[in-house]
MOPAC internal coordinates of N, CA, C and O (Angstrom, degrees):
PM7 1SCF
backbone

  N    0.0000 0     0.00 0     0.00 0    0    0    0
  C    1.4464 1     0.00 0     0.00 0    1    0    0
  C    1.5304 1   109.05 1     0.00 0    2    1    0
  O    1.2310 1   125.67 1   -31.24 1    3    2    1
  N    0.9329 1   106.70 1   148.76 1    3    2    1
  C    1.8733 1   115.60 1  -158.74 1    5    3    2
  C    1.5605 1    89.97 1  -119.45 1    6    5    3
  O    1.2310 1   128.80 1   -53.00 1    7    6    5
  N    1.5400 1   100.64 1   127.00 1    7    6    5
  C    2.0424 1   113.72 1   178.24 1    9    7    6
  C    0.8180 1   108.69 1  -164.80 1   10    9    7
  O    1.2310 1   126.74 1   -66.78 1   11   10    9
  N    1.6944 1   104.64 1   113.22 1   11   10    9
  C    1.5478 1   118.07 1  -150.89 1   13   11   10
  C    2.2319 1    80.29 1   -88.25 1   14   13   11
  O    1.2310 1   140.75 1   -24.70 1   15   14   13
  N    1.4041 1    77.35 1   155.30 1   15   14   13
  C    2.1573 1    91.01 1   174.53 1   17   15   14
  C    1.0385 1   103.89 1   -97.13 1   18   17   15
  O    1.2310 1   126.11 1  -103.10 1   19   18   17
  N    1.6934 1   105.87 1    76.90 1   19   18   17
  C    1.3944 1   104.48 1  -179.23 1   21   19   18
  C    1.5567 1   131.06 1   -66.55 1   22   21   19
  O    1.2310 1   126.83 1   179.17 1   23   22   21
  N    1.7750 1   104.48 1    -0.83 1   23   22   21
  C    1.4500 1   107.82 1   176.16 1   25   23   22
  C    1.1651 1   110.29 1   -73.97 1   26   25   23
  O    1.2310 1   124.88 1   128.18 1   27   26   25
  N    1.6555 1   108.23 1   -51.82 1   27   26   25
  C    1.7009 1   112.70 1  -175.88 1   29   27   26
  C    1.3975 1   108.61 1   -65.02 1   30   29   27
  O    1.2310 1    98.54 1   138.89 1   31   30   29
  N    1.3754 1   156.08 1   -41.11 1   31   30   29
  C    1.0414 1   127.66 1   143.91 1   33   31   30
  C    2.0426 1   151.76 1   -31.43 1   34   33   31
  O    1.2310 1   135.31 1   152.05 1   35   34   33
  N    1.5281 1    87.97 1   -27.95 1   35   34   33
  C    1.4832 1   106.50 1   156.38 1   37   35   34
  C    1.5976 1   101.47 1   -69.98 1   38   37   35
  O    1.2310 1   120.13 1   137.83 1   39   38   37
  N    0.8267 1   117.36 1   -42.17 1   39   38   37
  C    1.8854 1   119.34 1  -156.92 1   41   39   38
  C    1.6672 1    91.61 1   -69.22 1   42   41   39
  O    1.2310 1   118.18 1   111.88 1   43   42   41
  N    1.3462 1   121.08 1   -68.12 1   43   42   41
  C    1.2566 1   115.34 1  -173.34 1   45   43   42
  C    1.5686 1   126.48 1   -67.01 1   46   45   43
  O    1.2310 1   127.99 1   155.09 1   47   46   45
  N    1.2645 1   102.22 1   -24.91 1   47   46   45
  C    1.5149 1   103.58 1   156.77 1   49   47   46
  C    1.4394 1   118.32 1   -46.77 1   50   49   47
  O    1.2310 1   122.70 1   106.68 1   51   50   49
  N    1.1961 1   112.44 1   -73.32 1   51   50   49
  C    1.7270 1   125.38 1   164.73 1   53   51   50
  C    1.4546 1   112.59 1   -53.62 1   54   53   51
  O    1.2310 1   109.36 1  -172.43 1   55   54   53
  N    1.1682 1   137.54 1     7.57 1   55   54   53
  C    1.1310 1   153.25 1   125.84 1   57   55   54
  C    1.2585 1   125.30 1   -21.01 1   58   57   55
  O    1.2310 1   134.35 1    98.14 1   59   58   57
  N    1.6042 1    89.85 1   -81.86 1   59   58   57
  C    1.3961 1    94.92 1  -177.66 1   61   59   58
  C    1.4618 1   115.10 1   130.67 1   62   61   59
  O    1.2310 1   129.71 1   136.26 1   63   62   61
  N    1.7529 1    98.89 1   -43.74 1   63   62   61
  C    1.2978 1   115.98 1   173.50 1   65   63   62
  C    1.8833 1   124.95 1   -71.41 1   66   65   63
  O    1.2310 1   117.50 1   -22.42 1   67   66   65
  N    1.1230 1   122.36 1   157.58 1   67   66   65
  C    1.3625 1   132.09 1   162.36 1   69   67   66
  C    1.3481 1   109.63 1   -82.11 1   70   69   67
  O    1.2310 1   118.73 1   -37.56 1   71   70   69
  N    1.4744 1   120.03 1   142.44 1   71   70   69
  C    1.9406 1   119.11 1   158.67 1   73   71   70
  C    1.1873 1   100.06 1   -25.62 1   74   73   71
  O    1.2310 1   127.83 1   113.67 1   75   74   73
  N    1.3423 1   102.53 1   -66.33 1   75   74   73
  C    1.4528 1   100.74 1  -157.79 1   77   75   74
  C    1.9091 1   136.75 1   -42.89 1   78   77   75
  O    1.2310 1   136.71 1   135.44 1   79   78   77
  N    1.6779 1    85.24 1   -44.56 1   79   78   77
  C    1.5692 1   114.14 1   166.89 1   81   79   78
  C    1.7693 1   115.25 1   -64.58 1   82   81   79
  O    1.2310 1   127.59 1   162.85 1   83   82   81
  N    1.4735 1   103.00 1   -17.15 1   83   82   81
  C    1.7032 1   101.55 1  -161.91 1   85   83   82
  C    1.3590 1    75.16 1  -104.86 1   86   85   83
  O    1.2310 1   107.34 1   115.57 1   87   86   85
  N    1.0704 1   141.20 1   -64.43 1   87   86   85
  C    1.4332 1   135.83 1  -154.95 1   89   87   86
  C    2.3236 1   101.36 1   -54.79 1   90   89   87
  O    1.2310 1   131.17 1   140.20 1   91   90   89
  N    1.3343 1    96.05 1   -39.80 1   91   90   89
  C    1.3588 1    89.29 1  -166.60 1   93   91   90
  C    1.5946 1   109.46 1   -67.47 1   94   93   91
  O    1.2310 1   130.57 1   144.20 1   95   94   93
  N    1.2676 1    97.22 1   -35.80 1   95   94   93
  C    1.4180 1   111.66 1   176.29 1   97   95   94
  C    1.6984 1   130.10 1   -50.33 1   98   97   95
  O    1.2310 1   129.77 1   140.60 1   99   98   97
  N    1.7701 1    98.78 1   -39.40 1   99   98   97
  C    1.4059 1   122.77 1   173.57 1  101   99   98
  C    1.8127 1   114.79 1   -63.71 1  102  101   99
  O    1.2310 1   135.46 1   135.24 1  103  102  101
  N    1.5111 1    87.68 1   -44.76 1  103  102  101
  C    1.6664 1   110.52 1  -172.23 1  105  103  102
  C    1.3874 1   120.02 1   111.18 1  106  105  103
  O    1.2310 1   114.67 1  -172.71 1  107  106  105
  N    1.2358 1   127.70 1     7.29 1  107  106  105
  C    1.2056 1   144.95 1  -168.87 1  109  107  106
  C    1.6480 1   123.98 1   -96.44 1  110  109  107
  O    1.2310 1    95.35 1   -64.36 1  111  110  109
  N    0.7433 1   160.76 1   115.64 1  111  110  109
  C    1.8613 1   155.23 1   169.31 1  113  111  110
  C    1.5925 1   100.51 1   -26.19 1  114  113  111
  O    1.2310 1   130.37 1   -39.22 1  115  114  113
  N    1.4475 1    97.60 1   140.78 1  115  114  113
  C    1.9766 1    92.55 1   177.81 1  117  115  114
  C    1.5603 1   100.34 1   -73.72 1  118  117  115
  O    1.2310 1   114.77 1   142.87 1  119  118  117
  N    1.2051 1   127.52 1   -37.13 1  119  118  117
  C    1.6212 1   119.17 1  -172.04 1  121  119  118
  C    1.4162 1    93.14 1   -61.53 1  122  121  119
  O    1.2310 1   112.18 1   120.68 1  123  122  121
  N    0.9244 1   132.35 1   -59.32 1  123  122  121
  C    1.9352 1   119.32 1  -172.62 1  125  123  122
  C    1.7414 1    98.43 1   -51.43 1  126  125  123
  O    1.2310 1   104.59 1   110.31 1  127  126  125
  N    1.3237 1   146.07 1   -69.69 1  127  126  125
  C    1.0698 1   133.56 1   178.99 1  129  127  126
  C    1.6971 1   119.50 1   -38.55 1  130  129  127
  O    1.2310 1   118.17 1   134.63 1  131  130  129
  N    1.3905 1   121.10 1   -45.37 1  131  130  129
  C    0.8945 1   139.27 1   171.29 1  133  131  130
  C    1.8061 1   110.41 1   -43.58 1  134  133  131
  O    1.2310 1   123.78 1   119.08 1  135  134  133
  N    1.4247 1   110.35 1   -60.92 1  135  134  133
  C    1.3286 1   130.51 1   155.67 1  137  135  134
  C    1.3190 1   126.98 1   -22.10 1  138  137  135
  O    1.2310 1   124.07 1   128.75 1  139  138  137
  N    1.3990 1   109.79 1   -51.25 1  139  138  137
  C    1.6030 1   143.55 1  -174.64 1  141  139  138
  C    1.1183 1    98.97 1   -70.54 1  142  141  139
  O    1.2310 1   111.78 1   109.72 1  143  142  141
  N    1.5629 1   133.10 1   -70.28 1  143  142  141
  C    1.5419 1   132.45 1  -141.13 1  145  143  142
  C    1.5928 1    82.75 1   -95.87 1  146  145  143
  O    1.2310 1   111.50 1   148.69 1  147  146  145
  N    1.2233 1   133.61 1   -31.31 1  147  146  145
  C    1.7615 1   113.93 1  -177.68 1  149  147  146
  C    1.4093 1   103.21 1   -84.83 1  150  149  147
  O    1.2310 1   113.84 1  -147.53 1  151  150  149
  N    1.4995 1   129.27 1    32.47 1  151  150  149
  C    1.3541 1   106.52 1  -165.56 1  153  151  150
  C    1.3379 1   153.58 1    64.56 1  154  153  151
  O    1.2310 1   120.11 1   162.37 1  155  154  153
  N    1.2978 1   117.40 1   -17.63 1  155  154  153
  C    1.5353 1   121.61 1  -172.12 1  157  155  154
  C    1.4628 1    98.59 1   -89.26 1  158  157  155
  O    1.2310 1   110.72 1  -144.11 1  159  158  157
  N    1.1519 1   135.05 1    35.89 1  159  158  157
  C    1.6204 1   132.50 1   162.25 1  161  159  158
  C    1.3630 1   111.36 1  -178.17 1  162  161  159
  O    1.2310 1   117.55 1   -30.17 1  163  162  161
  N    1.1014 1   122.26 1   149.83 1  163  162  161
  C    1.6297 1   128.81 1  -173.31 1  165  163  162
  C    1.5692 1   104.34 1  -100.58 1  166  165  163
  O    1.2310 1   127.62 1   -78.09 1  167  166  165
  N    1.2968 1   102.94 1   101.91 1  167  166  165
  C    1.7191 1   101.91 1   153.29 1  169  167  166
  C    1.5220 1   113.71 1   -27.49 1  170  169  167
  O    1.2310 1   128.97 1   -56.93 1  171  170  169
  N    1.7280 1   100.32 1   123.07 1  171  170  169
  C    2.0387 1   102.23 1   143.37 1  173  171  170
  C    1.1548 1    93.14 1   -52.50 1  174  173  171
  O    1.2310 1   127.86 1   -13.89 1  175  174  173
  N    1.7110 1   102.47 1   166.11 1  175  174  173
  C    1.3370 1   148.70 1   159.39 1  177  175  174
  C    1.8162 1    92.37 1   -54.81 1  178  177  175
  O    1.2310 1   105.12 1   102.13 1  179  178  177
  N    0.9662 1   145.14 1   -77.87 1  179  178  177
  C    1.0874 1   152.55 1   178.22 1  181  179  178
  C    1.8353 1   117.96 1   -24.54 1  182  181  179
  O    1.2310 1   135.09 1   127.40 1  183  182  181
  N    1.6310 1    88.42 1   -52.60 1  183  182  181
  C    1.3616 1    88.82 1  -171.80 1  185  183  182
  C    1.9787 1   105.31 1   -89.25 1  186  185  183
  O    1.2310 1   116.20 1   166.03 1  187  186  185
  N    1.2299 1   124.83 1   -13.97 1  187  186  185
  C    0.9676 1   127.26 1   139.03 1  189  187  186
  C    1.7629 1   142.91 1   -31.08 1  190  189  187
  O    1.2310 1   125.58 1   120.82 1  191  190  189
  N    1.3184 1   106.88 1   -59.18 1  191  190  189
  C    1.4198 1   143.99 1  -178.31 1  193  191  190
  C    1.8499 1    87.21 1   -75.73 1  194  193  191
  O    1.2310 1   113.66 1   130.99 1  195  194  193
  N    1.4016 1   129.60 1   -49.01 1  195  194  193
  C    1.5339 1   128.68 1  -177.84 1  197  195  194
  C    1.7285 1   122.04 1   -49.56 1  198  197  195
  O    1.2310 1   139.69 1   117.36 1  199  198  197
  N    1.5200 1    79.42 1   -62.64 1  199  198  197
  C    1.5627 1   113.09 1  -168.98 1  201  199  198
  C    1.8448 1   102.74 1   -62.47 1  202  201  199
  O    1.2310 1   122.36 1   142.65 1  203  202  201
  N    2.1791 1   113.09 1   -37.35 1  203  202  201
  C    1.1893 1   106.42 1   178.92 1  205  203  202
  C    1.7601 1   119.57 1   -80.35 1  206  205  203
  O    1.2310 1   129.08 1   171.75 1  207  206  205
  N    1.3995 1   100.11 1    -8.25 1  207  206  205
  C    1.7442 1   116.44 1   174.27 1  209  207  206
  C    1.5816 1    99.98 1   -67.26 1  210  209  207
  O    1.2310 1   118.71 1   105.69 1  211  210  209
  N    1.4826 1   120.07 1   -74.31 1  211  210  209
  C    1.4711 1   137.03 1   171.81 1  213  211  210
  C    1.2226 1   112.95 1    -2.34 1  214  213  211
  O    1.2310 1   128.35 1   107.86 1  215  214  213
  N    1.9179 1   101.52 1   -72.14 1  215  214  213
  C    1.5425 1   106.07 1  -175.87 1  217  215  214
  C    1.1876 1   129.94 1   -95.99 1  218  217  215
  O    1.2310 1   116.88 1  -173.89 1  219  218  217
  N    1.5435 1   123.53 1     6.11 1  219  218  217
  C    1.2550 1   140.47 1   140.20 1  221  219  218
  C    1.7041 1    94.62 1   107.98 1  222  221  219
  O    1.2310 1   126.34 1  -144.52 1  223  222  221
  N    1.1864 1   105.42 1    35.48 1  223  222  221
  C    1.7327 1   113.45 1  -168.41 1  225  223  222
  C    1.9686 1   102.02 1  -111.12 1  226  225  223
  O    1.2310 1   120.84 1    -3.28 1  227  226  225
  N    1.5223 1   115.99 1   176.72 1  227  226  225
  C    1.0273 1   116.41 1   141.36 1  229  227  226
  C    1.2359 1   143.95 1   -81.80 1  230  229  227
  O    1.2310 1   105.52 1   -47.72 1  231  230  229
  N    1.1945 1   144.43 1   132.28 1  231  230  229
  C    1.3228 1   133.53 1  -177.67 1  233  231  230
  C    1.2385 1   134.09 1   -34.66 1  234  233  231
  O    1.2310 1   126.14 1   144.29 1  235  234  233
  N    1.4304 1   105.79 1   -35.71 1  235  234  233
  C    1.4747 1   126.23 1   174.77 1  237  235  234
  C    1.2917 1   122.74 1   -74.90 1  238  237  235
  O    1.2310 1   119.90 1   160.68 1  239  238  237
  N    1.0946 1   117.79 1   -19.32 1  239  238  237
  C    1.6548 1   132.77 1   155.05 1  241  239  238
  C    1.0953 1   114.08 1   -51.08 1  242  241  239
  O    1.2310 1   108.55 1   155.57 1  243  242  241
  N    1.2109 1   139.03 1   -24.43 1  243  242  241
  C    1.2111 1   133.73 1   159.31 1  245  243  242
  C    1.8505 1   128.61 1  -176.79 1  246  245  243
  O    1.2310 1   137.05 1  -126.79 1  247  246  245
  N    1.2977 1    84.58 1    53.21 1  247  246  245
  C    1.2868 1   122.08 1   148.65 1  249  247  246
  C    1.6257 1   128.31 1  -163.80 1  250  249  247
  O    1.2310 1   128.41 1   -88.43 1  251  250  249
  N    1.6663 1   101.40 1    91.57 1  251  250  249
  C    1.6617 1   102.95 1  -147.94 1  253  251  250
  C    1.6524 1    81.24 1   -81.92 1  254  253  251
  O    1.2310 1   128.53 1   -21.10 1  255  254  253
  N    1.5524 1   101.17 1   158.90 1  255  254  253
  C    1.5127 1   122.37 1   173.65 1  257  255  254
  C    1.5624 1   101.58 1   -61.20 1  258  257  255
  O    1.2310 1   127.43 1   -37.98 1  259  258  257
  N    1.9309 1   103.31 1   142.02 1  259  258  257
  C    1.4456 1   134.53 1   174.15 1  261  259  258
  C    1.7415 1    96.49 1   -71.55 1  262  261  259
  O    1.2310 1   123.50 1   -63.65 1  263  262  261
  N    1.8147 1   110.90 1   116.35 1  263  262  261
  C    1.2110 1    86.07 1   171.07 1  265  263  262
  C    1.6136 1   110.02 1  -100.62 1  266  265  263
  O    1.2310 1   120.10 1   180.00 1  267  266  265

């Protein structure tokens, strides 16, 4: 099932930044980020924890814990 994170996309919008800029920033390819926020792949913990440094957010903001 495909579910885009439509918060974290609000977040980086209000950002400021582009994928492109957040992804380079993280260290990651923008199509893998791209990947991420539409759902079709699950962030590591890592790249999670990156992406919530980036935008100056908590992780849990939008990537709530697997219970």
């Amino acid at each position: 099932m495909l579910v885009v994170n439509t918060k974290l996309k609000q977040i980086i919008r209000e950002s400021g930044k582009t994928q492109g800029q957040l992804a380079k920033e993280i260290g990651i390819p923008e199509a893998r980020l791209s990947r991420i926020i539409h759902g079709y792949i699950n962030p590591r913990k890592s790249e999670e924890e990156a992406i919530a440094v980036a935008l100056g957010i908590l992780t849990v903001e939008v990537f709530p814990p697997e219970l």
